[in-house]
C-alpha positions, 0 to 999 in steps of 0.5 A: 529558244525551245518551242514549248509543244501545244499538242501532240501533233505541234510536238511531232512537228518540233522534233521532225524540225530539230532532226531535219536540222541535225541532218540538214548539216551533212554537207558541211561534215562531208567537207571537213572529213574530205580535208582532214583526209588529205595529204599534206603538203597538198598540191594544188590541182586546176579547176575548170571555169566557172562556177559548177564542178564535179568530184570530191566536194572538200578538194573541190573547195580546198582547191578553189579557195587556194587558186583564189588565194593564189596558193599552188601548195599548202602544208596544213588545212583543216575544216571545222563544222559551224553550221549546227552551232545555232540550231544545236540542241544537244552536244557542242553549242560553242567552239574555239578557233585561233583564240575566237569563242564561237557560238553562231556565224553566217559560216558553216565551214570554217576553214584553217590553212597554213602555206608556209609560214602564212596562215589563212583563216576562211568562212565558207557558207554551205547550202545542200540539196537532197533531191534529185531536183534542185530545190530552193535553198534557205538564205536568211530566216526572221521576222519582218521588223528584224530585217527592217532593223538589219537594213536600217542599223547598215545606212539602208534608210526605211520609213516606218510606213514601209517597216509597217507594210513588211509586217503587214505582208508577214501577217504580224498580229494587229497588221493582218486583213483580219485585225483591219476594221474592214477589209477590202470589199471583195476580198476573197484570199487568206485573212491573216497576211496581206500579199505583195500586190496589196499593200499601200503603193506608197509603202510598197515602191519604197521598200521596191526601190530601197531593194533595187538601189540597195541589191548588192547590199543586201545582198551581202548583209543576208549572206555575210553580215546576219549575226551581229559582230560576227568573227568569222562571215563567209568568204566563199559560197559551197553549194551541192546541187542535187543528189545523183544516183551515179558519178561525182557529185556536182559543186557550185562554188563561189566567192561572195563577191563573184555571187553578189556580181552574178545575182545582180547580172541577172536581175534587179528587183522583179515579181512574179506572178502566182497562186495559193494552190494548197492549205486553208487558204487556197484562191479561188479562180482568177485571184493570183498574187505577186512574189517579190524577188531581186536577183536571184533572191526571193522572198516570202511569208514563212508560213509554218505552224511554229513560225507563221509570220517569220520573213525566208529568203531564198536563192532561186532553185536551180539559179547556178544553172541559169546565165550569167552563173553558168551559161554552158549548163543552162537548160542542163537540169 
């Protein structure tokens, strides 16, 4: 749904938002054009081990899905950008593929091959970086009690006392330090959320323990599994890392099983440690606060003007840099 603008400042944020939207799916057109310009037959060409990879982004991908296909040759590949389905604001908001109506899917790139008389159909999920600097990258974005509702309507059981203290760490209203009859003596930190370390420890070592025991999960509920009765999940994960200035462009590719693996293998759930340096709020000295993460997921308070108290999970900035996803990289970047 369109925000409605309540100032000429809110107006200036919103359409910033929607051109960054627009822009933020160059990735996946960079892919689709690459494969439509391939030959065809295509023959497929060795990659390295691993997960990171330079050159072409669209042959990377074509060939990594083909090795894990175990496809040595293909007669027809096309890639089909889905990305901007969901946040279009003008243009195509619905695509048809193989008879399948789309109007949104966890798969920014769906990709259609044919090897014979077989015919493959994959979604791949795409994640880019602009910077020279790889930066977090967005996994999954919507309210506390959404999330909550995902895990619940999976099997992944929670209490309302832990529903209630998700929404007490997003800051919905009525469950913010502000809203509380009287807050806690001594508290000194931003009146409209409450942070990790605060909410109830009952509350708080379920959702904990519901995080660790559930991870690979969860995990692949927040990558495949967002949108209700979607048609096309992602199969595969194509992230490009970082921008550079010289040379072929770095790849980061995945099967989302070899991701949720390799997530687990580097951590259960955990919090670190941090401080609120910036904005209305900042903390004054000795405050500091815990950010909860599993793997390399972490999560946090939106925080933005049109979204304040919406649930972002991220994928940890540079986390295809640090063992086990790529040990000879780490320390590269």
């Amino acid at each position: 749904m369109a925000l409605k603008p309540t100032s000429k400042q809110h107006a200036a944020q919103i359409q910033a938002g929607t051109a960054g939207r627009i822009g933020g799916h160059w990735f996946e057109r960079m892919i689709a054009q690459s494969i439509s310009a391939l030959p065809m037959p295509y023959q497929g060409v060795a990659l390295g081990e691993g997960c990171l990879f330079r050159g072409d982004p669209g042959q990377l991908l074509l060939n990594f899905v083909m090795r894990d296909l175990g496809l040595t040759v293909v007669h027809s590949a096309r890639a089909i950008p889905a990305g901007g389905l969901a946040t279009a604001e003008s243009g195509a908001k619905e695509l048809e593929i193989d008879g399948v109506r789309l109007n949104r899917c966890k798969s920014d790139v769906i990709l259609l091959i044919q090897a014979g008389a077989t015919k493959r159909c994959v979604g791949v999920s795409t994640k880019q970086c602009s910077n020279a600097t790889p930066t977090n990258a967005q996994l999954y974005f919507s309210t506390a009690t959404a999330f909550c509702a995902l895990l619940q309507s999976n099997g992944i059981p929670l209490s309302q006392a832990a529903v209630n203290a998700m929404r007490m760490f997003c800051g919905d209203p009525t469950f913010r330090p502000q809203d509380a009859p009287q807050s806690p003596v001594g508290r000194a930190s931003d009146p409209t959320r409450w942070f990790w370390e605060e909410l109830p420890a009952a509350a708080r070592d379920e959702i904990e323990t519901t995080l660790d025991t559930h991870q690979d999960r969860i995990t692949r509920l927040l990558l495949q599994n967002a949108y209700l009765g979607d048609p096309f999940p992602p199969d595969y994960m194509a992230h490009y890392t970082r921008a550079v200035e010289s040379g072929q462009p770095e790849v980061a590719i995945f099967t989302i099983d070899e991701f949720i693996r390799l997530s687990r293998s580097y951590g259960g759930f955990h919090t670190k440690s941090y401080r609120v340096k910036k904005g209305s709020h900042k903390d004054p000295p000795g405050v500091e606060h815990l950010a909860p993460r599993f793997g390399v997921v972490q999560f946090q308070r939106g925080g933005q003007k049109q979204h304040p108290t919406q649930l972002q999970f991220n994928l940890k900035a540079g986390y295809f840099y640090k063992s086990p996803f790529s040990p000879e990289a780490a320390g590269a970047a």
